[in-house]
N, C-alpha and C positions, 0 to 999 in steps of 0.2 A: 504493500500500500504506500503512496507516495504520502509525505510528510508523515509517517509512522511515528509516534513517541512525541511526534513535535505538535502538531496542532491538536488543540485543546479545546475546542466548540466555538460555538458564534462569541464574537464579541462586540459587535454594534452596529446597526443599519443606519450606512450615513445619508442623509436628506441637504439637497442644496436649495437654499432658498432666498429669494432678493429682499427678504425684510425680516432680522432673522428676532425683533421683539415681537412681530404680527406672531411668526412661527410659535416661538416660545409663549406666547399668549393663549393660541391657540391646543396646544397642546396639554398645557397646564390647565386649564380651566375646562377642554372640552372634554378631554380623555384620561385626566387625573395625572398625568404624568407629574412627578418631581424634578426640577433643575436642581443637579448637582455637581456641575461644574464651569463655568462661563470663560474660558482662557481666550486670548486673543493671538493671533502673530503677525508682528510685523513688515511688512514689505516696503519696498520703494514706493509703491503705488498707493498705500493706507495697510490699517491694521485689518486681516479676516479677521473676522469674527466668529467663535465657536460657540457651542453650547451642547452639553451631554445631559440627556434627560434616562429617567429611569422608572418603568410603569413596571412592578413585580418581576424585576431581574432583565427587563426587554430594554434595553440600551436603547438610545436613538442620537446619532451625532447631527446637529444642525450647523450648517455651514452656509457663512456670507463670504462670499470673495470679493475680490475688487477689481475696477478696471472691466477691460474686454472681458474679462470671462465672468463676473455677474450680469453684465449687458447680456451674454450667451445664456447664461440660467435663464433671465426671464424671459425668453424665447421656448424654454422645453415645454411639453409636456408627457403624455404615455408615455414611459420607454421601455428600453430592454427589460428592465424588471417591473412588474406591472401592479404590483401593491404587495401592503403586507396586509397582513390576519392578526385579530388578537382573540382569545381565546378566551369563551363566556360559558359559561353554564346554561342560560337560558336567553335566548334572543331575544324574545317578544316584549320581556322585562328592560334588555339594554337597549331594542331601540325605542320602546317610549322615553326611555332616561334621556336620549339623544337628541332625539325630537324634542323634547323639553328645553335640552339648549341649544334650539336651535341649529344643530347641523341639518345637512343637507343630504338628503338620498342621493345617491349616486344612479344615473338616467338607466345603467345597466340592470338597477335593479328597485326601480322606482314606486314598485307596486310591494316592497317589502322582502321580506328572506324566504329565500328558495331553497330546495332542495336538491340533491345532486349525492346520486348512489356509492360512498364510498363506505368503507368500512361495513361493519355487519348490517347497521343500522341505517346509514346515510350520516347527514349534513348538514347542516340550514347554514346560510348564509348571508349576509348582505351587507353591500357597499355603501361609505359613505363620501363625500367628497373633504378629502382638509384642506386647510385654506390657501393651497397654490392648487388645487384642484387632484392633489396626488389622493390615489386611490386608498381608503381605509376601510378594511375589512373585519366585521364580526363574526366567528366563525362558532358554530355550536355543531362539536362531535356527539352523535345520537348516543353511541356506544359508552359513554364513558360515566364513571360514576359522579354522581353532582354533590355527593359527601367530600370531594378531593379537597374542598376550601371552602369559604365562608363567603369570599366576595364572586359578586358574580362577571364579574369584568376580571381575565389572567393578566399572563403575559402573551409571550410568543403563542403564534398559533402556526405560522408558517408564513414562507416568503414567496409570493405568486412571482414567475417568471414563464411568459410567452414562449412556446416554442415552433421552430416550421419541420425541427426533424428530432421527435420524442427517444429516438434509441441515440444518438450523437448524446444529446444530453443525460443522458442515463449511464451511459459511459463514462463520460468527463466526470462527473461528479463519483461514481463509485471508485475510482482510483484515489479519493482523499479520503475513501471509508464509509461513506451513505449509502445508504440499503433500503431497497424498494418496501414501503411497508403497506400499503394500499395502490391499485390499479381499475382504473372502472373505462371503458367505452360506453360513449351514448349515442344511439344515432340520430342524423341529423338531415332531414333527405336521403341523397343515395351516400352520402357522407359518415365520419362519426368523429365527434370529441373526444379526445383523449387528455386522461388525465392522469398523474404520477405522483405520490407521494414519497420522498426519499428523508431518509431520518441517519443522522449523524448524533450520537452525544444528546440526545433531548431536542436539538433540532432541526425543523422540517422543511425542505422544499419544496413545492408546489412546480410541478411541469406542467402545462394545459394546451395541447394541442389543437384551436381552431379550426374553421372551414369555411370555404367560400371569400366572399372581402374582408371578414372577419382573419384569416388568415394572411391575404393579401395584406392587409393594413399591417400584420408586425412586422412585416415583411422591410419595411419603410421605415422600423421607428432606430432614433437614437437614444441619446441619454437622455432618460426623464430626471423631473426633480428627486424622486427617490432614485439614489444616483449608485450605491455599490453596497455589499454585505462584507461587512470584515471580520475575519477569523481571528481567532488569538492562539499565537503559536510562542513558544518556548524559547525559538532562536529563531532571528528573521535572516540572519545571515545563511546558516545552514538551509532554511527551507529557501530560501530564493538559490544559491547553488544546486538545489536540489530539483528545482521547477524547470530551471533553467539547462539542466542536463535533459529535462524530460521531452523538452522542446513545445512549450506553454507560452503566450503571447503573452508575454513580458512588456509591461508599459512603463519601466524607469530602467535605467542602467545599472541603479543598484539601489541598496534598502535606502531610504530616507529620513534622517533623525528628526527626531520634531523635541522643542521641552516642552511636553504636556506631562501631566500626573509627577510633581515631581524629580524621580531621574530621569526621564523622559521616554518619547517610546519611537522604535523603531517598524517601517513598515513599507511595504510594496505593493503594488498592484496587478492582475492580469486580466488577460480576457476571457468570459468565459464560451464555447458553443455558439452561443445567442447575440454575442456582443454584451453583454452585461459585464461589470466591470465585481470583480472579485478583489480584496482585501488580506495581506496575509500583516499584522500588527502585533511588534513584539513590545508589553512592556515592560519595562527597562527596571531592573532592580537593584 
């Protein structure tokens, strides 16, 4: 298994966004999230701005750049990775709580949570929009016991990414250790959806195979504001020599030191399948 010994489960899904106290506004108030960290860095061009928020262990990195490339940000929308999941006990309870404050259904599923045959039981589901329009999903697994916790909003539920070719990515991703733990087709026409659920360490990604324009259109997309998942590994040095022998689309020359937390932390990036952009983040002790 590639990065063996060395990576250690998720460690934060980062969000790029052009206004990043709207962000943190919205996150804190709509979905309970804590800020627990605000560092900034420096550049020529002004200070990024950061912000690590924390909803029951589900990290979330929000990033303001400067210059051309927040101009760039506020141009995305869909992208490679197509939303995240957080994980509820019972739906119908979290979206009136939602509806309360005012969010927004999401148009794909406007008429409320749906259903979708995975596991023993099935699924409900439904999107809502946050406030740069990125996709946020509540996810209620039928199967599972509702004694696990007390509240009814989790953490992680799973990271939704688009695909146009379901076994590439099913591939790529079991060479870092993830295992298929749910598989359901639906048909759609003379078509069928596919969907993949793959589990590493507690957690989940989401493969969803399209059909028709619906497939065509991932076909097209780039970086959305939900912009990369970062792992946390042990030694960033060693795993990027290690990626790098493996011959993985490597998008720096080499790790990257940042002072955050700290000692600071070191980290890379690649690409994954789909174009979605992977995170490999050591921190620094």
């Amino acid at each position: 298994m590639l990065l063996s010994d060395n990576l250690q489960g998720v460690q934060h899904l980062g969000i790029m966004v052009p206004d990043i106290e709207q962000a943190k506004t919205w996150y804190s108030q709509k979905l309970n999230f804590t800020v627990d960290y605000t560092p900034h860095i420096q550049t020529d061009e002004g200070d990024i701005e950061l912000a690590f928020l924390n909803l029951n262990g589900m990290v979330v990195e929000l990033v303001q750049l400067v210059g051309a490339e927040l101009e760039e940000v506020k141009t995305r929308g869909d992208g490679h990775i197509d939303h995240f999941a957080i994980d509820v006990l019972d739906i119908e309870d979290a979206i009136q709580e939602q509806l309360a404050k005012n969010l927004a259904l999401h148009p794909s599923t406007s008429n409320g949570a749906e259903t979708f045959p995975l596991f023993s039981d099935g699924v409900k589901y439904v999107f809502f929009n946050g406030p740069f329009n990125e996709k946020v999903e509540f996810n209620q697994a039928l199967h599972l016991d509702l004694s696990r916790r007390e509240n009814n909003i989790g953490g992680w539920g799973h990271l939704g990414i688009p695909v146009t070719d379901m076994d590439s990515s099913r591939q790529f991703y079991s060479q870092f250790g993830f295992e298929e733990i749910a598989y359901a087709e639906v048909p759609v026409g003379d078509d069928q959806v596919k969907v993949s659920l793959m589990e590493n360490a507690g957690f989940v990604l989401e493969f969803f195979q399209l059909v028709g324009d619906d497939l065509a259109e991932v076909r097209t997309r780039k970086d959305g504001f939900i912009d990369h998942i970062a792992f946390d590994v042990l030694d960033a040095d060693k795993a990027y020599a290690d990626i790098k022998d493996a011959g993985l689309d490597l998008l720096q020359d080499a790790p990257i030191t940042l002072p955050l937390f700290g000692n600071g932390v070191k980290y890379f990036m690649i690409r994954g399948p789909m174009g979605e952009k992977v995170e490999f983040n050591e921190m620094i002790k």
